[in-house]
C-alpha positions as CSV (number, residue, x, y, z in Angstrom):
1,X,-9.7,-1.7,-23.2
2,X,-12.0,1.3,-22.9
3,X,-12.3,0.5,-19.2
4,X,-9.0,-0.5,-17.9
5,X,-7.4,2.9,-19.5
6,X,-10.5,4.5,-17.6
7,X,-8.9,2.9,-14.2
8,X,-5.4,3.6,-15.0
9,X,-6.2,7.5,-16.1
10,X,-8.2,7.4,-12.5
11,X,-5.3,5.6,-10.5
12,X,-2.8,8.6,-12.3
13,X,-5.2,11.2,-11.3
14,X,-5.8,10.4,-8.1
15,X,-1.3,10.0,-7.6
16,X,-1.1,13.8,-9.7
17,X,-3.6,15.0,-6.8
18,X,-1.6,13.6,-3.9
19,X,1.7,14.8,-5.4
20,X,0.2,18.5,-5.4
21,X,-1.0,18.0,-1.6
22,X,2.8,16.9,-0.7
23,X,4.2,20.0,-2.3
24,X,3.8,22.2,0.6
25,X,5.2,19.9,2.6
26,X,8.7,19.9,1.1
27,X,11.0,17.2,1.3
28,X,9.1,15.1,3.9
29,X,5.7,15.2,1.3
30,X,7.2,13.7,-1.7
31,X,8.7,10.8,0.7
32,X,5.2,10.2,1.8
33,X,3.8,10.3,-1.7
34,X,6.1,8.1,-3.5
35,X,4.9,5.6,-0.2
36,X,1.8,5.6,-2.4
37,X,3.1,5.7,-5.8
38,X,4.9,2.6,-4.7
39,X,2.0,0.8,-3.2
40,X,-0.2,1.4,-6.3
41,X,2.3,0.8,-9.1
42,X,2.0,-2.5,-8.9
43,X,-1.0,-3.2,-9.2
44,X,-1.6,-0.7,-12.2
45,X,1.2,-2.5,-13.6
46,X,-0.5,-6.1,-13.1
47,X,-3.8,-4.8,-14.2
48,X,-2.4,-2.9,-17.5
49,X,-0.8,-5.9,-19.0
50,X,-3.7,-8.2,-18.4
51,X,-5.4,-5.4,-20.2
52,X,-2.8,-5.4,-23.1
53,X,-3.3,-9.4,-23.3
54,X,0.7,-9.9,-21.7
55,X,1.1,-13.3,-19.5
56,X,2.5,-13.0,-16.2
57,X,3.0,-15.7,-14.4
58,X,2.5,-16.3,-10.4
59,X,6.2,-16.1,-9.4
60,X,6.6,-12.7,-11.4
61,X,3.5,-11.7,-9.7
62,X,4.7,-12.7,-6.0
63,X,8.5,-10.8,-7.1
64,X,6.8,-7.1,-7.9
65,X,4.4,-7.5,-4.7
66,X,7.8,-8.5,-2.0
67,X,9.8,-5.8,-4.0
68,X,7.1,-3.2,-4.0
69,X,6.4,-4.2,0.1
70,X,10.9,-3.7,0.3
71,X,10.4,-0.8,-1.2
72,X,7.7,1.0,0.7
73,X,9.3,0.2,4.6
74,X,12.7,1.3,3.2
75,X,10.9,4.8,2.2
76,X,9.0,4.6,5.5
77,X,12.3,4.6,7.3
78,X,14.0,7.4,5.5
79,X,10.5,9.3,6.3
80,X,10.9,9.0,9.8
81,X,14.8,9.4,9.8
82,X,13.9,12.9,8.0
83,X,11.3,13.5,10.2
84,X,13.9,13.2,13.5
85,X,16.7,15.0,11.0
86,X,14.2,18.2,10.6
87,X,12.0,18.1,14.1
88,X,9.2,18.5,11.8
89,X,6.0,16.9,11.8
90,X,4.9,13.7,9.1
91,X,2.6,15.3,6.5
92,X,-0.3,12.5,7.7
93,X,0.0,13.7,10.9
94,X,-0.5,17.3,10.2
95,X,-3.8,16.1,8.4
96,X,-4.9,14.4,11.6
97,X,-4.8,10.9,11.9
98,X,-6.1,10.5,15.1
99,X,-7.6,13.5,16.9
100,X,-8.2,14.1,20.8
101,X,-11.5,14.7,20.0
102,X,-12.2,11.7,18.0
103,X,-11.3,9.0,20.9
104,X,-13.4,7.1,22.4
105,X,-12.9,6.6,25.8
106,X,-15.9,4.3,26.9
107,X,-17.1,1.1,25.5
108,X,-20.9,1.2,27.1
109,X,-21.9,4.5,25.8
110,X,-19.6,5.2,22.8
111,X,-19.0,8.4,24.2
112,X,-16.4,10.8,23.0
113,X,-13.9,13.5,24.2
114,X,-15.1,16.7,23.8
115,X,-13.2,19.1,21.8
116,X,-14.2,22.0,23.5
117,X,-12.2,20.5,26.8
118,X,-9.1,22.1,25.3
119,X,-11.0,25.4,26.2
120,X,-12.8,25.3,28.9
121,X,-11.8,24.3,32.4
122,X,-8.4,25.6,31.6
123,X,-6.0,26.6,34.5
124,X,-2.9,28.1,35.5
125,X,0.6,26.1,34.4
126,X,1.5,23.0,36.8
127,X,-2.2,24.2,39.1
128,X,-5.8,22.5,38.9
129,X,-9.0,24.2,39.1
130,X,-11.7,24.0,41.9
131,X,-13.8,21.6,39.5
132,X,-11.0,18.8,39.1
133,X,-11.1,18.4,42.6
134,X,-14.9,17.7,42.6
135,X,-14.3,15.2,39.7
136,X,-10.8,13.5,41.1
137,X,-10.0,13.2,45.1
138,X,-7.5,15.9,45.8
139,X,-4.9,13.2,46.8
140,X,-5.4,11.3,43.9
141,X,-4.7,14.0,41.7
142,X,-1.0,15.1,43.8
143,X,-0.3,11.4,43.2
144,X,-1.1,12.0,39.5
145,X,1.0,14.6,39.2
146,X,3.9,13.1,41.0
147,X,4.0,10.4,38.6
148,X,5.0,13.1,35.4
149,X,8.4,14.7,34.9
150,X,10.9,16.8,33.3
151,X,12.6,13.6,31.7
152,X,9.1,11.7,30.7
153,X,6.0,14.3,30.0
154,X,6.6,17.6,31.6
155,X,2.9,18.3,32.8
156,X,1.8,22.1,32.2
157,X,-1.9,22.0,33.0
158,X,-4.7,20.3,33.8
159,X,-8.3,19.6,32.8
160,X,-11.0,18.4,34.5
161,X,-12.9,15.6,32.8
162,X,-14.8,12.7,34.0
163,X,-13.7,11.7,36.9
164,X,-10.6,11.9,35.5
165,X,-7.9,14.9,33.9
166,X,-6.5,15.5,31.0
167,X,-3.0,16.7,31.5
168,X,-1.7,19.2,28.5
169,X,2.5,19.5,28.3
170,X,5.5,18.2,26.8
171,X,6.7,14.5,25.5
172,X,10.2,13.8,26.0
173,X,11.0,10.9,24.7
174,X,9.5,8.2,22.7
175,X,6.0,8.0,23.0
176,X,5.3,3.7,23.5
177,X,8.2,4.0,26.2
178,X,7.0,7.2,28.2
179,X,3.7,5.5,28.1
180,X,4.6,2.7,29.8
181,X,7.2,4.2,32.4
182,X,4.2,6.6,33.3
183,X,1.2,3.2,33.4
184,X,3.7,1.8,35.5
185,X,4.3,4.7,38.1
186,X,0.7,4.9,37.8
187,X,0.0,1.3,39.1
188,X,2.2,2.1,41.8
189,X,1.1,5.1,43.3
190,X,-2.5,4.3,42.3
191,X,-2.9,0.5,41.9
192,X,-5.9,-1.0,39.9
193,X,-7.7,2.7,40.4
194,X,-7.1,4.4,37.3
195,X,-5.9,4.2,33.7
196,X,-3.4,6.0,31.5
197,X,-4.1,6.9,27.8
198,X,-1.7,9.1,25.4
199,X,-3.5,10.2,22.6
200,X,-2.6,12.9,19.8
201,X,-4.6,16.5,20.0
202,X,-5.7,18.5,17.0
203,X,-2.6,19.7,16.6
204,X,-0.9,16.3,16.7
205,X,0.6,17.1,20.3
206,X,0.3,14.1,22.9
207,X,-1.7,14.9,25.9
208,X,-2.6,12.4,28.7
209,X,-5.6,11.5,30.2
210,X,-6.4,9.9,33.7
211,X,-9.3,8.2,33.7
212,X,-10.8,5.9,36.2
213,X,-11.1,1.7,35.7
214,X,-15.1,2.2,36.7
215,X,-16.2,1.7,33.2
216,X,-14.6,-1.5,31.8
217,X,-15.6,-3.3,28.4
218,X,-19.1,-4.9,28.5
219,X,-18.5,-8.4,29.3
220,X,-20.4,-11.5,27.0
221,X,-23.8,-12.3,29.6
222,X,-25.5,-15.7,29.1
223,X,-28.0,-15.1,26.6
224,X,-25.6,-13.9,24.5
225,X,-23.5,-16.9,24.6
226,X,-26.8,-18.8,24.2
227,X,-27.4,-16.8,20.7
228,X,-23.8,-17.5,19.5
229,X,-24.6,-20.9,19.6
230,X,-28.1,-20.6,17.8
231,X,-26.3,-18.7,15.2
232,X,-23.2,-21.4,14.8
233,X,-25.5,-24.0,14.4
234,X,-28.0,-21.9,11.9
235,X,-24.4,-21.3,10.1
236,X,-23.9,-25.3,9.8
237,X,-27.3,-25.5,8.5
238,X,-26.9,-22.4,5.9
239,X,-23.1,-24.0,4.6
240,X,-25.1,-27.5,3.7
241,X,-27.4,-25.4,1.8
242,X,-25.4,-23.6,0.2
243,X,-23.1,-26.5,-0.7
244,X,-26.5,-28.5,-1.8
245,X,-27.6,-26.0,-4.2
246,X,-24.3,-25.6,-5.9
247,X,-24.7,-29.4,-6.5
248,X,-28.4,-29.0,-7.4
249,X,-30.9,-30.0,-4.7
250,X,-32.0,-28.4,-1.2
251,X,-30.9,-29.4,1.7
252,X,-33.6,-28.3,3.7
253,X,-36.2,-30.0,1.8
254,X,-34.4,-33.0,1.3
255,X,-32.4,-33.9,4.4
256,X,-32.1,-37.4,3.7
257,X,-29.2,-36.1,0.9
258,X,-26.8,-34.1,3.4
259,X,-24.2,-36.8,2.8
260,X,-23.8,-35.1,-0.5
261,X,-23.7,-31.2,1.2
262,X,-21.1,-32.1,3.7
263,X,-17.8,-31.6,1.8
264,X,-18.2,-28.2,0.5
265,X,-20.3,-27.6,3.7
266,X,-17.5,-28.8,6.0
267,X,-15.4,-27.0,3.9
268,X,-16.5,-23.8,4.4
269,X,-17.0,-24.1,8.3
270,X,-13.6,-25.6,8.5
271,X,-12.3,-21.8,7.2
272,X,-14.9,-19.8,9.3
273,X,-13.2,-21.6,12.1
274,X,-10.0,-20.8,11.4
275,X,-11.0,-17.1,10.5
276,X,-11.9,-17.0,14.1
277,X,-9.1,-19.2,15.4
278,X,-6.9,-16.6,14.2
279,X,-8.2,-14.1,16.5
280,X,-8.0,-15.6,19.2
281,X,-4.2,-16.6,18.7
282,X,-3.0,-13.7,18.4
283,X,-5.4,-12.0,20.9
284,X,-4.4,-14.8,23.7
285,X,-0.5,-13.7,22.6
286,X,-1.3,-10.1,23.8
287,X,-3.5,-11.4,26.8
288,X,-6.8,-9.4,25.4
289,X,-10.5,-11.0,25.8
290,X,-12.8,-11.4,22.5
291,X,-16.3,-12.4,22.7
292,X,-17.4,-15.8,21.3
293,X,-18.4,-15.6,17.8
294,X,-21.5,-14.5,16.8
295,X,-21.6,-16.2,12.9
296,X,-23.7,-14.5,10.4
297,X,-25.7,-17.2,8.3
298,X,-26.3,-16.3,4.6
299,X,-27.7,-18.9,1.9
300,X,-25.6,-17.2,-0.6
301,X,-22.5,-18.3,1.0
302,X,-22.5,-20.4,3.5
303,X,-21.7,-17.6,6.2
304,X,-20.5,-13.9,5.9
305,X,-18.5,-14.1,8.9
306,X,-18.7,-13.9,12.5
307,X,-18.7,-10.8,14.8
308,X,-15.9,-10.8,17.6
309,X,-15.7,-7.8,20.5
310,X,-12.8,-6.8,21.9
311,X,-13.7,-7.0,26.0
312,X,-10.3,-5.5,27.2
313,X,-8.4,-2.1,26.2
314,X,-5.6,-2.5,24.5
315,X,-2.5,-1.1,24.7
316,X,-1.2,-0.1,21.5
317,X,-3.0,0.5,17.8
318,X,-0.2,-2.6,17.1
319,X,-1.8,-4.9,18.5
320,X,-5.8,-3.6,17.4
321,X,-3.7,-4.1,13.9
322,X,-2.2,-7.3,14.9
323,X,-5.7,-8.9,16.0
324,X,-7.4,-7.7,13.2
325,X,-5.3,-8.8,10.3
326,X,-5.0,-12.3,12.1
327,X,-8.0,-13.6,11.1
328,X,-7.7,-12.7,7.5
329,X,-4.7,-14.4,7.8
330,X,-5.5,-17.4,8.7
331,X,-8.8,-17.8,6.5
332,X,-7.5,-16.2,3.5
333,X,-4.1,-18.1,3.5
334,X,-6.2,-21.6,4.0
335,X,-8.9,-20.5,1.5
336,X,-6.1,-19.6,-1.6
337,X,-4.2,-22.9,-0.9
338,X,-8.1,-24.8,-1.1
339,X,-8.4,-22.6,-5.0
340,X,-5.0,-23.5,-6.3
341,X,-4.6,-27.4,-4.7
342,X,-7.9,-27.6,-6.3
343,X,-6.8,-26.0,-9.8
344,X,-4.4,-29.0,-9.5
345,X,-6.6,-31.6,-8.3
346,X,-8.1,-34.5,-10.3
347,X,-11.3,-34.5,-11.6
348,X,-14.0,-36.8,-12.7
349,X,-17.8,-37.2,-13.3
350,X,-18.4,-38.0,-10.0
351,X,-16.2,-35.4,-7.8
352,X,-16.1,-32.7,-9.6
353,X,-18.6,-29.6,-11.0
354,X,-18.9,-28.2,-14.6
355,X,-19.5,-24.9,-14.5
356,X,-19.4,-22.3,-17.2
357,X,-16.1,-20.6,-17.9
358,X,-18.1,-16.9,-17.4
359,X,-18.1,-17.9,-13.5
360,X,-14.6,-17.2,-13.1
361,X,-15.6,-13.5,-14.6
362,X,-16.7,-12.9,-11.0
363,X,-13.9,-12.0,-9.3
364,X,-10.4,-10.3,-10.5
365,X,-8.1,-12.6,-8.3
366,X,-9.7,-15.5,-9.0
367,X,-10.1,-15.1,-12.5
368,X,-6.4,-14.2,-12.9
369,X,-5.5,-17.5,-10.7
370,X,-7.9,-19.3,-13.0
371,X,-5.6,-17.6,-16.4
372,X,-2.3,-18.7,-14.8
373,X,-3.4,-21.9,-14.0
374,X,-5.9,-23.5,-15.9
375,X,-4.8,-21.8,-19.3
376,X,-6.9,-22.4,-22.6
377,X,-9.6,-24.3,-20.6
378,X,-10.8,-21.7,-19.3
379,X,-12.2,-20.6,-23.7
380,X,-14.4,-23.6,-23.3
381,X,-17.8,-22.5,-22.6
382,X,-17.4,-25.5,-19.4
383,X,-14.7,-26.1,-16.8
384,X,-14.6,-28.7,-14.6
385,X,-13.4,-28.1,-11.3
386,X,-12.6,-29.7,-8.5
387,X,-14.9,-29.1,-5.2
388,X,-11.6,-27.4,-3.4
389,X,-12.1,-24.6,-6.1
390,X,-15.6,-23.5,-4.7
391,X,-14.6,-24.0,-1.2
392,X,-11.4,-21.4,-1.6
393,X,-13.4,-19.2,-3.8
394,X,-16.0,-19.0,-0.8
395,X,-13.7,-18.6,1.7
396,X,-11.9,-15.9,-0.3
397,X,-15.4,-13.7,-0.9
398,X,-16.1,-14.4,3.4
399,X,-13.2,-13.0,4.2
400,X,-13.0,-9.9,1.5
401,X,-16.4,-8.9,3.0
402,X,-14.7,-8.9,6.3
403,X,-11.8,-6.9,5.2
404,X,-13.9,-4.3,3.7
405,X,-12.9,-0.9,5.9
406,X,-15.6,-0.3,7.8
407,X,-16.7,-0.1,11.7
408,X,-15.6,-3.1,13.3
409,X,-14.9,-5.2,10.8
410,X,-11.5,-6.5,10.3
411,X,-11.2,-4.2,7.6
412,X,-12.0,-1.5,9.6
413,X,-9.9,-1.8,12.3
414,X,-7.1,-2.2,10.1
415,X,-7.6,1.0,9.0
416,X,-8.3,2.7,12.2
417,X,-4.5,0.7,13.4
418,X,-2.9,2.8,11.0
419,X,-4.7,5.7,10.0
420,X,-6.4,7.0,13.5
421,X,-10.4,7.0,14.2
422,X,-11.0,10.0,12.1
423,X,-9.7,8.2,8.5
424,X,-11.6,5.1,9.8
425,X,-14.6,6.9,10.4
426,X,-14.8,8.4,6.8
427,X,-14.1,4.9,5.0
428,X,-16.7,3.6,6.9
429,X,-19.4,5.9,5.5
430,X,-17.4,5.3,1.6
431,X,-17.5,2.1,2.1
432,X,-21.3,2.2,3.1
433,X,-22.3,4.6,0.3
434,X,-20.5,2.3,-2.3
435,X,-21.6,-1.0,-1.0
436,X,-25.7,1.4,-1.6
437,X,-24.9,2.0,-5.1
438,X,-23.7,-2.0,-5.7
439,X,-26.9,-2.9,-4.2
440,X,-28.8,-1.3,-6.9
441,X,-27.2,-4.4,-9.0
442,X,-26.8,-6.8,-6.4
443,X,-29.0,-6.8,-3.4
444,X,-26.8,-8.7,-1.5
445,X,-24.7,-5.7,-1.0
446,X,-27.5,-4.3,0.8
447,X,-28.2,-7.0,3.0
448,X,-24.5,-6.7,4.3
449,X,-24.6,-2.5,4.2
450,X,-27.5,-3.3,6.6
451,X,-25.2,-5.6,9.0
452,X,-22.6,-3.0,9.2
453,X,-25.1,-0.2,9.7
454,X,-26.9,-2.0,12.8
455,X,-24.1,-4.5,14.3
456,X,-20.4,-2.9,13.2
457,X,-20.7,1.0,12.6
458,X,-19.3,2.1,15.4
459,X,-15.2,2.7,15.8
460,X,-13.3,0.4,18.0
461,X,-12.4,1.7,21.3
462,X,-9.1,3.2,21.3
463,X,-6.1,2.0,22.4
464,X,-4.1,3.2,26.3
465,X,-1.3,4.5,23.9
466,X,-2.9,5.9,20.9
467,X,0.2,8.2,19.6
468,X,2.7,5.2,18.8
469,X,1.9,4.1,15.0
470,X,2.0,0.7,13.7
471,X,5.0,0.4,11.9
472,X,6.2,0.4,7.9
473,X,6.2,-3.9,7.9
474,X,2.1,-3.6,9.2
475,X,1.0,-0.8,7.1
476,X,2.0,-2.2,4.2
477,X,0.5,-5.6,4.8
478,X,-2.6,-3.9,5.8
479,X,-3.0,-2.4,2.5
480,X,-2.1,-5.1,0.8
481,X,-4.9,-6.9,2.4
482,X,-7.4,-4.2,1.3
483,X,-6.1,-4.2,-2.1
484,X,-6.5,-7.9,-2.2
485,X,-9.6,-7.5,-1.0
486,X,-10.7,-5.1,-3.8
487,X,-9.6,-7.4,-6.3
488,X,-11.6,-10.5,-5.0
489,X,-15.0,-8.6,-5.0
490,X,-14.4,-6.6,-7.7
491,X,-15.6,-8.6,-11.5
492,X,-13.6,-8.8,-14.2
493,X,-14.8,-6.2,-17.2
494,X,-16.1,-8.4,-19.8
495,X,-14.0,-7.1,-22.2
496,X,-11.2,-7.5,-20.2
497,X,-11.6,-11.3,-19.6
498,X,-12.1,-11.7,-23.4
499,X,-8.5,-10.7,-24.0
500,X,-7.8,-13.0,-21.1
501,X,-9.5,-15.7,-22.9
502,X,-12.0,-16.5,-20.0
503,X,-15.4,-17.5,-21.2
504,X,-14.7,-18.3,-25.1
């Protein structure tokens, strides 16, 4: 009790705190915050009457969630229709979302725009200096210019910047369609020579930047398509063991018994596949390249995922969103239909596991699932389960890790869809300090701070139009996901499952 009125005084602290931030920003502020009232009210509300001992079934759980979701793109379209209304700026823009100087703008090197440009190199309106022309030819850059207008982006000056320019001045219009009327005049004047990115200021003005299609993403070489099919078949080898010793024995040091290791194995190579499948769909529907998977073995589980580059720009942050959450889709979808078919399922001596009611302590979600659906067994000090149980709580844990908001993971390019690079770039280091302070409990936590550290720090590259948001729908399923994902890896407080009756 002590500890969920901890969470809840937290959780009210931390809305009291936002609401003082949206003061100064009037009307438009408070909008924005009760966005986040409504996305955490919810969940306060589940978690305080578990706390309080009151059943809720799934249905009433899946009504607050859809209502809470209505709720929060309904106040996302009165935010922008009072946005439009006043001409004024969203408050999360004015606290930078995504800054010039925070976009990437090449995939080899990582490197970034330098904020200083907005300084230096500045000229006269509508002119160039004498260094552009060293960096672009001086009929490339008329043909640049003659692509802007008075009706599209009314060009005042230009900067000089790799090869390219960076051209300050003045949207008019909406920023996805200007984008693409000026890619297009672009590709006409300039075909297949250069490419056209919006992307906000520090001020949260668009500027455009030319830059030239000499650096494209790092294509997958041969060796590396050689390794991603060591690690796949290390991963096979990793899911038998891991689905041996849940049963008992070693796969590895007794072979001759894989029989035994293949469902739960299979199992949990059938979701990694459709983690990745998911990827790909969507990525093939907006015609963008991904690496093959590189899978990460782990004995613990089976797998922790697989690591998939983007080798293509993109052209908006909806479909970095749209990519990203795909996966997530697909495996945690399949892996919560394997848990509750498997609540449901027979079992027997033979087919099934006994394992002590404290396991399903491990995990919020799952232990709530468990309360709703297995009832009083669960004050046994034994369950038995079904194998579809362990396979969906695998696959739920695989693909929470990957929706933890950090780098490239799924997680953190969710984040960095709706938030810009600068908010992604913080989370990442949060979520690397907290996974540190876990490990001091749990040194698996440090095994994948390592990973992320090495293999998935860095941002994704941005996108060609980096102004034009993702909108309510995909914001507030990509917090959703992140919630959900707190509440798989997060345990249940012992005292807390004792009121819930879980482990006796």
């Amino acid at each position: 009790m002590i500890t969920t009125g901890l969470i809840i005084a937290a959780a009210f602290t931390f809305l009291a705190w936002g609401f003082y931030r949206a003061l100064p920003f009037g009307k438009l502020g408070v909008v924005a915050w009760l966005q986040t009232v409504v996305l955490m009210v919810p969940w306060l509300l589940l978690y305080g009457l578990i706390g309080l001992g009151v059943g809720i079934n799934l249905a009433g759980i899946l009504f607050i969630l859809v209502t809470a979701i209505a709720i929060y793109i309904g106040l996302g379209r009165w935010l922008r229709s009072l946005a439009e209304t006043t001409g004024a700026t969203l408050p999360h823009q004015r606290s930078g979302r995504s800054h010039l100087s925070d976009i990437p703008v090449s995939s080899s090197d990582h490197s970034t725009l330098d904020p200083d440009l907005e300084t230096e190199s500045s000229t006269p309106e509508g002119t160039v200096s004498e260094g552009a022309l060293l960096t672009m030819p001086s009929e490339d850059l008329n043909k640049v210019k003659g692509i802007f207008g008075i009706d599209t982006f009314f060009a005042t000056e230009f900067i000089p910047y790799k090869r390219g320019v960076i051209c300050r001045g003045n949207l008019r219009g909406e920023a996805a369609a200007v984008h693409r009327h000026l890619s297009e005049r672009l590709q006409e004047v300039l075909p297949d020579q250069y490419r056209l990115f919006i992307v906000p200021n520090s001020d949260s003005k668009p500027v455009m930047i030319v830059l030239p299609q000499t650096t494209e993403p790092i294509s997958t070489t041969l060796s590396q398509n050689v390794l991603a099919g060591i690690l796949f078949l290390a991963t096979c080898a990793t899911c038998l063991e891991t689905s041996s010793i849940l049963q008992g024995f070693s796969f590895l040091s007794a072979p001759g018994d894989f029989q035994r290791a293949l469902p739960i194995g299979i199992g949990i190579l059938i979701i990694l596949v459709c983690h990745d499948l998911g990827h790909r769909w969507m990525a093939a529907r907006y015609k963008a390249q991904l690496s093959p998977p590189f899978f990460i073995p782990a004995w613990q589980l089976g797998a922790f995922g697989s690591i998939v580059r983007i080798e293509s720009f993109l052209k908006t942050r909806q479909e970095l969103f749209d990519i990203a959450i795909a996966g997530p889709a697909f495996s945690g979808i399949l892996s919560l239909l394997a848990l509750v078919i498997g609540f449901f399922a027979p079992t027997g001596p033979s087919t099934s596991f006994q394992v002590p009611s404290l396991f399903f302590q491990g995990s919020i979600l799952v232990g709530s699932l468990a309360r709703v659906f297995l009832g009083d067994q669960l004050q046994a000090d034994f369950v038995m389960i079904n194998p579809l149980v362990i396979i969906g709580w695998l696959g739920l844990i695989i693909t929470a890790i990957n929706l933890m908001p950090a780098g490239q993971l799924d997680g953190g390019r969710i984040v960095q869809s709706i938030y810009g690079v600068k908010v992604a770039g913080r989370c990442t280091w949060i979520t690397l300090i907290v996974l540190g302070l876990v490990a001091i409990a749990n040194p698996l936590a440090l095994y994948w701070a390592l990973i992320i550290i090495f293999l998935q720090r860095d941002l994704e590259r941005p996108s060609l139009d980096e102004v034009s948001e993702p909108d309510d729908l995909r914001a507030a399923l990509g917090l959703l996901a992140l919630f959900l994902m707190a509440a798989t890896l997060i345990p249940l407080a012992p005292g807390l499952a004792g009121q819930l009756g879980i482990g006796g």
